[in-house]
BARO-770178 format. One record per residue (C-alpha): residue number from 1; x, y, z. Coordinates in pm, 1 decimal. Layout:
N
NUM/X/Y/Z
...
//
This chain:
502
1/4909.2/-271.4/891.0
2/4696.8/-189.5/1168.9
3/4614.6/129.1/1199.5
4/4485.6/340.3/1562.3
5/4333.9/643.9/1607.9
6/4035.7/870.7/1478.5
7/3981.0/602.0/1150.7
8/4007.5/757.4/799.8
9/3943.7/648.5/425.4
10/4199.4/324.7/318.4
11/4270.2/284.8/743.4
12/4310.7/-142.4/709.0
13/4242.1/-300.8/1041.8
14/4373.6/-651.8/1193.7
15/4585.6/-593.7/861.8
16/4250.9/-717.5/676.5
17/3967.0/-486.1/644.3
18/4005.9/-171.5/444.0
19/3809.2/143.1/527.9
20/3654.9/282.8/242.2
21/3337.8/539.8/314.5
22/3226.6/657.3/654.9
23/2833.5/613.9/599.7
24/2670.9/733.3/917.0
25/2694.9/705.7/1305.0
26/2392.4/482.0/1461.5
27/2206.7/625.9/1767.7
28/2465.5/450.8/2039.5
29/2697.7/654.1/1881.1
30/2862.9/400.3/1712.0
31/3014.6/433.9/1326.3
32/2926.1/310.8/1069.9
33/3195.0/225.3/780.2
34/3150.8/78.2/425.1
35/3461.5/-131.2/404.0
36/3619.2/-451.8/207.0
37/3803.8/-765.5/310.8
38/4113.0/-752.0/113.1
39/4160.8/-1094.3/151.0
40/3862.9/-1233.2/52.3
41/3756.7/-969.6/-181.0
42/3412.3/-885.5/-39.4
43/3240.5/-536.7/110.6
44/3146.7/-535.8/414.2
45/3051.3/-323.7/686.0
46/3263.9/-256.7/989.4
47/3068.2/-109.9/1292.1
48/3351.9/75.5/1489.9
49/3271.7/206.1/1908.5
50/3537.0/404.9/2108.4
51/3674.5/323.0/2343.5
52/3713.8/-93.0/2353.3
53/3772.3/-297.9/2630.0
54/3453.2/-297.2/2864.4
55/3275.1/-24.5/2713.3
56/3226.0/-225.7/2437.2
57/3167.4/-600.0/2589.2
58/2808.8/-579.1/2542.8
59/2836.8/-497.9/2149.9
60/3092.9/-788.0/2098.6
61/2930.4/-1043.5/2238.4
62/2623.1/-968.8/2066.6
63/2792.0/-985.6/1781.7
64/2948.8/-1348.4/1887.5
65/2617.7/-1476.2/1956.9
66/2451.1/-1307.5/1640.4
67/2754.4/-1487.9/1409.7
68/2600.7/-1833.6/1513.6
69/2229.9/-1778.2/1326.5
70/2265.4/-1822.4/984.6
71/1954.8/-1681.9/810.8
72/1886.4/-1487.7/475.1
73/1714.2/-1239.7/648.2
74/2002.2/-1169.8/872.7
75/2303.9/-993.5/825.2
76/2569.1/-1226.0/832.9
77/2839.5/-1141.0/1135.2
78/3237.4/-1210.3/1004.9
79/3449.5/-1095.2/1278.1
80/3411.9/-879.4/1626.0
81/3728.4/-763.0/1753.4
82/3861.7/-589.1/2077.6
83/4185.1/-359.5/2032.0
84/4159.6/-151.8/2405.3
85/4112.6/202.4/2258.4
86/3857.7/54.6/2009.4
87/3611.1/-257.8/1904.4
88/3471.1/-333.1/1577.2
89/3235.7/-583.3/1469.1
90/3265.0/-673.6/1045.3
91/2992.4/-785.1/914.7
92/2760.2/-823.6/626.3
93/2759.4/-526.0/422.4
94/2390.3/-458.6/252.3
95/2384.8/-298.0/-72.4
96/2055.4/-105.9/-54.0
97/1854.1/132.5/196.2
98/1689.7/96.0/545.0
99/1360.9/98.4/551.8
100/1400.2/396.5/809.9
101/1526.9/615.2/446.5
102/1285.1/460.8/178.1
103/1021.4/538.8/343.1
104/1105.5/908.8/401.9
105/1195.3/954.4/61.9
106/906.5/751.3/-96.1
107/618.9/794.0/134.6
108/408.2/475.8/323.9
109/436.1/138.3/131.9
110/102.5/-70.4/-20.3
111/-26.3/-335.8/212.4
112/130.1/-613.4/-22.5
113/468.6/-460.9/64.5
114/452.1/-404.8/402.0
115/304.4/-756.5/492.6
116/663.1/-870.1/271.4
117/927.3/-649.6/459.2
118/712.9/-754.1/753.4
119/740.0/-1081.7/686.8
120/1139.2/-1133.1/621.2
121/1193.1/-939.5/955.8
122/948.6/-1211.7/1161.4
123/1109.7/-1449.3/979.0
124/1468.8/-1361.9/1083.8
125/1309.7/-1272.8/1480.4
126/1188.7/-1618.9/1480.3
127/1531.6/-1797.1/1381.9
128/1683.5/-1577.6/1667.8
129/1446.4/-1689.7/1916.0
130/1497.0/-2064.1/1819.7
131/1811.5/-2017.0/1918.3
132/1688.8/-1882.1/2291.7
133/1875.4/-1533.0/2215.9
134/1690.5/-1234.1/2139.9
135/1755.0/-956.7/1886.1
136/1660.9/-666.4/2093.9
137/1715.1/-410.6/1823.3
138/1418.8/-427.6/1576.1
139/1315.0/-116.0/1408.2
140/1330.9/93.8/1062.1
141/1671.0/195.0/1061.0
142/1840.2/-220.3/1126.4
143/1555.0/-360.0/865.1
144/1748.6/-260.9/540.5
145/1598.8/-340.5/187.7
146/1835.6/-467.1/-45.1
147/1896.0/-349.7/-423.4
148/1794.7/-696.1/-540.0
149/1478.3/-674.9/-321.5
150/1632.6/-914.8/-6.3
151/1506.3/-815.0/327.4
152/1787.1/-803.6/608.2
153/1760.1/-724.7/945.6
154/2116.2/-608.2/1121.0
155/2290.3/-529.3/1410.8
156/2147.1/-707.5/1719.4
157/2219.4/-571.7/2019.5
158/2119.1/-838.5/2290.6
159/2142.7/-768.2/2664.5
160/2033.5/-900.9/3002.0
161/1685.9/-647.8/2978.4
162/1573.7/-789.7/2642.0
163/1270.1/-967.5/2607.8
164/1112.6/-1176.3/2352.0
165/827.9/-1039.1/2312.3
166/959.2/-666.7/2247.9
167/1102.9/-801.9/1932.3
168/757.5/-925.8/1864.6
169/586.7/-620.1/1918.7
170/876.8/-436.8/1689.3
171/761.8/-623.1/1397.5
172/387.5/-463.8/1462.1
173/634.3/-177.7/1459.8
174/770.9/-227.1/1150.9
175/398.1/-285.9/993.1
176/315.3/81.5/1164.8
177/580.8/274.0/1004.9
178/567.6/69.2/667.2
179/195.4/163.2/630.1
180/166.0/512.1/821.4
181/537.4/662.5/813.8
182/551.0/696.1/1133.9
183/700.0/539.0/1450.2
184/501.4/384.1/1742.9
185/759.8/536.2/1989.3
186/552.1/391.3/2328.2
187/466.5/22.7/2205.5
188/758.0/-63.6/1987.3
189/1052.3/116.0/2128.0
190/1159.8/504.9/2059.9
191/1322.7/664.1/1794.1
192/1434.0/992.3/1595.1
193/1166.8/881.6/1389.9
194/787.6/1064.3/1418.5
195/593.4/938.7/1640.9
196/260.7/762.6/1563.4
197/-23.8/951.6/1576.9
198/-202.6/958.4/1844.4
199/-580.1/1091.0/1976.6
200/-687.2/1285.9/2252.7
201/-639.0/1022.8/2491.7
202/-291.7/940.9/2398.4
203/-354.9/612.5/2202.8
204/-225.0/562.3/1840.6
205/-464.8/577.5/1559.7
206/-465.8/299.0/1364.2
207/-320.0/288.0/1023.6
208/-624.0/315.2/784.1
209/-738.6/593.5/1017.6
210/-416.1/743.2/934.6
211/-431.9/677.1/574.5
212/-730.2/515.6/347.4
213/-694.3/182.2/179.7
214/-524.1/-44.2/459.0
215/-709.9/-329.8/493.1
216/-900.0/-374.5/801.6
217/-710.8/-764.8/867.4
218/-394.7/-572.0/851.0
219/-500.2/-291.8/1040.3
220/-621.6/-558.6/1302.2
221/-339.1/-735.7/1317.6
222/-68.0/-422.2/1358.1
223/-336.1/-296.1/1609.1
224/-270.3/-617.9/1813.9
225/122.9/-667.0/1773.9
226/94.1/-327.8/1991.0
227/-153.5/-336.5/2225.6
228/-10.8/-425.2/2527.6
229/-290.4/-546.2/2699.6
230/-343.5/-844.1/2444.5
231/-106.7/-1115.5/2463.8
232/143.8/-1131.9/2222.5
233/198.6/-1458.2/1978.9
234/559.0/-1615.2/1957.7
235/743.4/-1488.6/1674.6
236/707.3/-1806.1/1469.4
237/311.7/-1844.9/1498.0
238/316.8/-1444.7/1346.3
239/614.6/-1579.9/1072.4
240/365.0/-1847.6/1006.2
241/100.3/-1569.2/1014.5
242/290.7/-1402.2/809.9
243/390.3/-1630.0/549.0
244/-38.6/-1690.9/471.2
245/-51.6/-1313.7/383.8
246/200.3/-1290.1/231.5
247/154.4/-1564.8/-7.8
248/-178.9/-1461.2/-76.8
249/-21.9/-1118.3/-176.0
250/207.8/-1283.3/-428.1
251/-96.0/-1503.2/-546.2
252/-337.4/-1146.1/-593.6
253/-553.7/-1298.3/-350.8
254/-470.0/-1055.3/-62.6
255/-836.9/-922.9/-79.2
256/-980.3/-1248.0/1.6
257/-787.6/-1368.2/289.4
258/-989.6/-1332.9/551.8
259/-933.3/-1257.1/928.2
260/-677.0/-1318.8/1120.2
261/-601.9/-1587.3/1387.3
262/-372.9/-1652.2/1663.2
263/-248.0/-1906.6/1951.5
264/108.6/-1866.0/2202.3
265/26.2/-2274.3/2258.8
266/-108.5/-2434.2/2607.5
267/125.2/-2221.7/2819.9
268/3.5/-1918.1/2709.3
269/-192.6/-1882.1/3007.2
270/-556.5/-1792.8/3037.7
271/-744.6/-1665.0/2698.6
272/-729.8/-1317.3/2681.2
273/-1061.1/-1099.7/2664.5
274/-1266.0/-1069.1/2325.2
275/-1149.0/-694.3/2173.5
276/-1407.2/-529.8/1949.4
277/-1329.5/-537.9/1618.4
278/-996.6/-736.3/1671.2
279/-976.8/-1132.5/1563.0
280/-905.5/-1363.1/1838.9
281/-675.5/-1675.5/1858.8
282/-710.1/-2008.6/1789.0
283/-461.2/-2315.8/1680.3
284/-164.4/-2286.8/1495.3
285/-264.5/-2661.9/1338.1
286/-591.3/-2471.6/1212.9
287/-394.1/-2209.7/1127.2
288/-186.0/-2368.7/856.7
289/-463.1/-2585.1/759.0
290/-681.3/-2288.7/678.8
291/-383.3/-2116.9/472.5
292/-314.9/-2453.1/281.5
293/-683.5/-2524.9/194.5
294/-712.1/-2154.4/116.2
295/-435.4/-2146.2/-136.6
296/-615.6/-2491.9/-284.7
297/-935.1/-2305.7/-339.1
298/-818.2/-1975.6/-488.3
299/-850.1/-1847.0/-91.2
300/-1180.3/-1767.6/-214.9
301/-1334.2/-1847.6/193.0
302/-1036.8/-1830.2/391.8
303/-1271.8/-1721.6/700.9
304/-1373.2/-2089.3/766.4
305/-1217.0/-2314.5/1017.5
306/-1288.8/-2214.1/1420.3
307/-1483.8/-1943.6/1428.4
308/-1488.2/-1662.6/1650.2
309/-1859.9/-1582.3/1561.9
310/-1841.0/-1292.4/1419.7
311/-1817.1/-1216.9/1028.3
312/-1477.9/-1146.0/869.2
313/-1396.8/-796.6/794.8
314/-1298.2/-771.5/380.5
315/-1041.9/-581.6/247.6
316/-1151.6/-312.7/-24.2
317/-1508.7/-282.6/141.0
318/-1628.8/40.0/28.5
319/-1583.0/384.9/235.8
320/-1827.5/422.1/542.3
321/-1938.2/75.3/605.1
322/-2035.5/-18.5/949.0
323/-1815.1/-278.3/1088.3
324/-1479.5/-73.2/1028.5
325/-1488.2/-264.7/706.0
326/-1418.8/110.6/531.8
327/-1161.9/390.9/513.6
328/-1157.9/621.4/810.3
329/-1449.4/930.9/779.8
330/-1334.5/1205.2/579.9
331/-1056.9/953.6/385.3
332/-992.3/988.9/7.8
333/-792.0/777.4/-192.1
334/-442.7/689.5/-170.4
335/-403.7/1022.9/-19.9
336/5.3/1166.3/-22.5
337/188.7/1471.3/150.9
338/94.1/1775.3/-45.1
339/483.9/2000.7/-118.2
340/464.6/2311.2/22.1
341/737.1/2560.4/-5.5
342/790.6/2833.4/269.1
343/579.8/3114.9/33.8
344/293.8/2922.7/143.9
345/269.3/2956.9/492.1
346/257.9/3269.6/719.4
347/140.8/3342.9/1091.8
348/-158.3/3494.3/1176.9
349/-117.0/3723.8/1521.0
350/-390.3/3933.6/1567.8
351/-227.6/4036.5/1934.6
352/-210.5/4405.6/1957.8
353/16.8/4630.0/1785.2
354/145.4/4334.1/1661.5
355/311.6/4247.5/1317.7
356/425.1/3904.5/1367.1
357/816.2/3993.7/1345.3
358/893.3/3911.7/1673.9
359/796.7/3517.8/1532.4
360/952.3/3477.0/1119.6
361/1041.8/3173.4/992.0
362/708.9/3033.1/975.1
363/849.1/2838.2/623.5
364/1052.1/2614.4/941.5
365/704.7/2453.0/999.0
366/673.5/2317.8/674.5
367/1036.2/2231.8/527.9
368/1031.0/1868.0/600.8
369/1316.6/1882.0/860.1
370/1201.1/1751.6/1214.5
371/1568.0/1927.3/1343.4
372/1408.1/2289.1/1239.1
373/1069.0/2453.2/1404.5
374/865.6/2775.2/1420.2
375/820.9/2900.7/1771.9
376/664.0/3189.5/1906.2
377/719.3/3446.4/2192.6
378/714.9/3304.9/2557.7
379/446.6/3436.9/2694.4
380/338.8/3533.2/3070.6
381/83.2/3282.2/3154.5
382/-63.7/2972.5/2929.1
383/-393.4/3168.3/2854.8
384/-369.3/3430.6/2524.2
385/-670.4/3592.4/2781.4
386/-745.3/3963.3/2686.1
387/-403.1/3987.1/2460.8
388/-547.3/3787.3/2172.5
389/-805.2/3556.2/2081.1
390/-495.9/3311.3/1965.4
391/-251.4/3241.8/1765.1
392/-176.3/3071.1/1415.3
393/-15.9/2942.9/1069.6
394/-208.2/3000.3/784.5
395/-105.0/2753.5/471.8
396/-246.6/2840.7/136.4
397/-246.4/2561.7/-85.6
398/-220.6/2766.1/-345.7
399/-560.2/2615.0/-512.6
400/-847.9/2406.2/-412.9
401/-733.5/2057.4/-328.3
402/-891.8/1740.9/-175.4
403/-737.8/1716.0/222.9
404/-762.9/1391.8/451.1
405/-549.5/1489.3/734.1
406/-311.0/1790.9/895.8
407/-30.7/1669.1/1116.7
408/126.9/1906.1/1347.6
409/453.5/1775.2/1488.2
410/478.2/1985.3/1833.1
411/818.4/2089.4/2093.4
412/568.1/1952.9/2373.1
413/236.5/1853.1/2462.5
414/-25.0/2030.7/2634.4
415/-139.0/2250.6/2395.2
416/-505.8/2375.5/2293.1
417/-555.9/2422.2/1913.8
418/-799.5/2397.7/1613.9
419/-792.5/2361.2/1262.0
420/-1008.7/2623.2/1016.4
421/-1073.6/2668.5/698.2
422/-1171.5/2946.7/456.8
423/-1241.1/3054.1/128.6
424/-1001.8/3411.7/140.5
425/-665.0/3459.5/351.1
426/-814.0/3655.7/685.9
427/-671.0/4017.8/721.8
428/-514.4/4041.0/338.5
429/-208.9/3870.9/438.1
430/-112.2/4098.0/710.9
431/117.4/3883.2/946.3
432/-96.3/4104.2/1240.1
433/-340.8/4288.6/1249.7
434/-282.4/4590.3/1498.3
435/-493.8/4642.3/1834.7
436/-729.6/4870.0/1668.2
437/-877.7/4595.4/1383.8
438/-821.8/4337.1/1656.5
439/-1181.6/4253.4/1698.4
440/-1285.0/4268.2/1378.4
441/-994.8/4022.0/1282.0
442/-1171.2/3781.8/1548.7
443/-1555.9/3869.5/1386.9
444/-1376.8/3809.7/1074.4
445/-1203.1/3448.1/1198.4
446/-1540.0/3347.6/1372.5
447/-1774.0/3417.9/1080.9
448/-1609.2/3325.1/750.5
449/-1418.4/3037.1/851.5
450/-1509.6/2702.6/1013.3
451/-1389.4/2460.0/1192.3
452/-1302.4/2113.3/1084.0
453/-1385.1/1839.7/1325.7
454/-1276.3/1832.1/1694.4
455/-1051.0/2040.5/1834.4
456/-780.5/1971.1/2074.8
457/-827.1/2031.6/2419.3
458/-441.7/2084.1/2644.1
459/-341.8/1771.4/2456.8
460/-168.2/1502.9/2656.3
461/98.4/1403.8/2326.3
462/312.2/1600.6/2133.5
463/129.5/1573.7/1822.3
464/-226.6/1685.4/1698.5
465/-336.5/1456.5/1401.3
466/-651.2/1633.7/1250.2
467/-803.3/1341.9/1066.1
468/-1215.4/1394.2/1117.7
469/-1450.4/1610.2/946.3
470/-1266.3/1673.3/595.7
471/-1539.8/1591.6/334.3
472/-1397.9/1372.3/52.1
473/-1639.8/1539.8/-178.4
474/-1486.4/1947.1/-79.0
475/-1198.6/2089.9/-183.8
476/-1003.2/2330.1/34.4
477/-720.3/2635.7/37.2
478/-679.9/2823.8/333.9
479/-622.9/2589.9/624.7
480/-559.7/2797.0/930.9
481/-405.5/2608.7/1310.4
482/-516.6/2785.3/1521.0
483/-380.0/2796.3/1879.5
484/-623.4/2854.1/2195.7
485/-405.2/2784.8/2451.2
486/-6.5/2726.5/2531.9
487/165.7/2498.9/2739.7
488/374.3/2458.4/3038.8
489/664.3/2642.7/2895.1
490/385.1/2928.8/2755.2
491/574.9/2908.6/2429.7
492/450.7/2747.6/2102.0
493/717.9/2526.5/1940.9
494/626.8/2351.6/1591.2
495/860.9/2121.4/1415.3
496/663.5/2014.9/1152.7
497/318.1/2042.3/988.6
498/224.3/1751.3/737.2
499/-55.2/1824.2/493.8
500/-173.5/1494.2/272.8
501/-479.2/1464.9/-11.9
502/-479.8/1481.8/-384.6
//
């Protein structure tokens, strides 16, 4: 029978589907329930919003107009119904993970992977726009990756605001966070998800300066999908796009496929400017000629066709080559997020009289949790001035190790820091120092450790990505942000700090 109310393990509803696990709530609040039809003896997922009736018009009729697109990469929609004091759509239940979660617990993807995932999800965008609708909910947590390996993409969530081309630039989204781990939050919509990381003006870095060994095509092309001054292609020229790479991916020949080339069709509207180091549109007819001669030949010179005039950027060109054609300075290998555990970090205060109790929990900077943070005091004006010369976190590494980057996750922006590094921990592993030793402390700071690259100067984005001066040939322990200035709140707030090398 029907059952009403707060919905609870073996509820059945319109006498049909069975509630078995309550798997999560989405961001619109909505819940999430692994069910089965006990009539036709399938799982599926029932997506359950309180209250019904209009509060929930906009979710049911997406859910009408999603049920008429039949696609393998979309979830298939069974039923959306309206009871008053609650709606539910059933639908497709996925048995696998959302890209949102495997990448979390596994770390970015190769490029061959990501251009796949991309690919199903441009795929199933283009068979919604055929249909005139739009998805309007394209990101890491709807794209889920099956246990036999099938890319889905679930849950639109149409309404009168969505456009076309966000869905478009969602997929560059999806090609972001699949190769970096992290969410373009400005050009592809927001999310709990980190944010990309971005430089001192505010702009993401792109992915292989984010991490070594994404090819520079790729890197072009996710570079594009978000840039909003370029014009975006329709969602079947990138499928088509798409569907080149990632055939030569499955062939081994993703090395060799040359650059990358676009066209929205005569109504485009005038041809966009030429962007360095970006690969400019042509026809969609030379497109697919280019990818079916290419496959004929081994793709061995993809790069012919119409030319833009400039040389193709390889893939794999070694480290440091002009062009961008190599890994971003200071890069190493396939770097990954070096484990920490809280023993390893500590704060330096050299403020004085002070012993750093006033700020513990430093081991919140580094546990992998976005919810928890370090913070400091609030202090009376944004300048440390005469008090101190700054304040830090110190992370040990516990031995010499190979660094490419330092990621520190921030409460807000406007914040002044620098990242050092030494050869001993500065003060003995005193949390502070004490006014009297206070200048020595900063002699000590000053002389026997240095600074790695740039500094950040009140930072206009919540996140300082320290990617420039590591040498790939050092090896380094003591890594020491250090912060010059506070910001508008005068209180230092860190969620996170991400260390990654070998």
């Amino acid at each position: 029978m029907t059952t009403f109310g707060e919905p609870a393990v073996g509820d059945v509803m319109a006498d049909r589907y069975q509630l078995e696990e309550h798997v999560n709530d989405d961001s619109a609040g909505r819940q999430i329930w692994r069910g089965t039809d006990v009539i036709l003896r399938r799982p599926v997922a029932v997506v359950l919003r309180y209250p019904g009736g209009e509060e929930a018009a906009e979710m049911l009729q997406s859910a009408v107009a999603a049920s008429r697109v039949i696609h393998p990469n979309l979830a298939g929609v069974y039923d959306a119904i309206d009871e008053g004091e609650r709606a539910y759509v059933v639908r497709e239940w996925i048995d696998g993970v959302a890209l949102r979660d495997l990448i979390t617990e596994s770390g970015p993807m190769d490029a061959a992977r990501a251009i796949g995932i991309a690919h199903s999800v441009a795929d199933a965008v283009a068979a919604v726009h055929a249909t005139g609708m739009v998805h309007g909910n394209v990101h890491a947590g709807t794209t889920m990756i099956g246990s036999d390996g099938r890319v889905v993409l679930a849950d639109a969530r149409t309404d009168g605001g969505a456009k076309p081309d966000a869905d478009v630039r969602a997929v560059g989204g999806i090609l972001y966070y699949a190769l970096t781990g992290h969410w373009p939050h400005a050009e592809a919509g927001t999310s709990r998800l980190p944010d990309a990381v971005r430089d001192n003006s505010g702009s993401i870095v792109a992915p292989r300066q984010a991490r070594a060994g994404v090819p520079a095509y790729l890197d072009d092309l996710t570079m594009d999908l978000l840039d909003s001054k370029l014009a975006i292609p329709a969602s079947d020229v990138l499928a088509a796009e798409l569907t080149r790479l990632d055939s030569a991916a499955e062939e081994q020949y993703l090395e060799e496929v040359g650059p990358l080339r676009f066209t929205e069709g005569d109504e485009a509207g005038p041809e966009q400017p030429q962007n360095a180091g970006r690969k400019i549109a042509v026809g969609v007819a030379a497109l697919l000629a280019i990818a079916v001669i290419g496959l004929m030949l081994g793709i061995s010179a993809l790069g012919g066709g119409e030319d833009d005039g400039r040389e193709p950027v390889q893939a794999g060109a070694s480290q440091g080559t002009d062009g961008g054609g190599g890994a971003a300075p200071g890069a190493i290998p396939n770097p990954q997020p070096i484990k920490l555990n809280g023993n390893q970090i500590r704060v330096v205060d050299p403020g004085p009289n002070s012993t750093g109790d006033d700020r513990p929990d430093a081991n919140l900077a580094i546990d992998g949790d976005d919810g928890t943070s370090w913070d400091t005091s609030t202090y009376n004006t944004r300048k440390f001035g005469n008090l101190k010369p700054g304040i830090g976190l110190l992370i040990d590494l516990g031995s010499p190790r190979q660094v490419s980057s330092v990621k520190v996750q921030l409460g807000e922006k406007g914040i002044s820091a620098q990242l050092l590094t030494g050869d001993s921990d500065p003060a003995g592993g005193n949390t502070g120092v004490g006014n009297d030793a206070l200048m020595g402390f900063d002699e000590q700071i000053r002389t026997t450790y240095t600074q790695i690259g740039k500094g950040f100067e009140n930072h206009d984005a919540p996140t300082l990505a320290f990617i420039d001066g590591f040498d790939p040939d050092a090896k380094y322990q003591y890594l020491l942000v250090w912060f010059t200035e506070l910001p508008d709140s005068r209180k230092i707030v860190v969620d996170e700090i991400t260390v990654e090398g070998t």
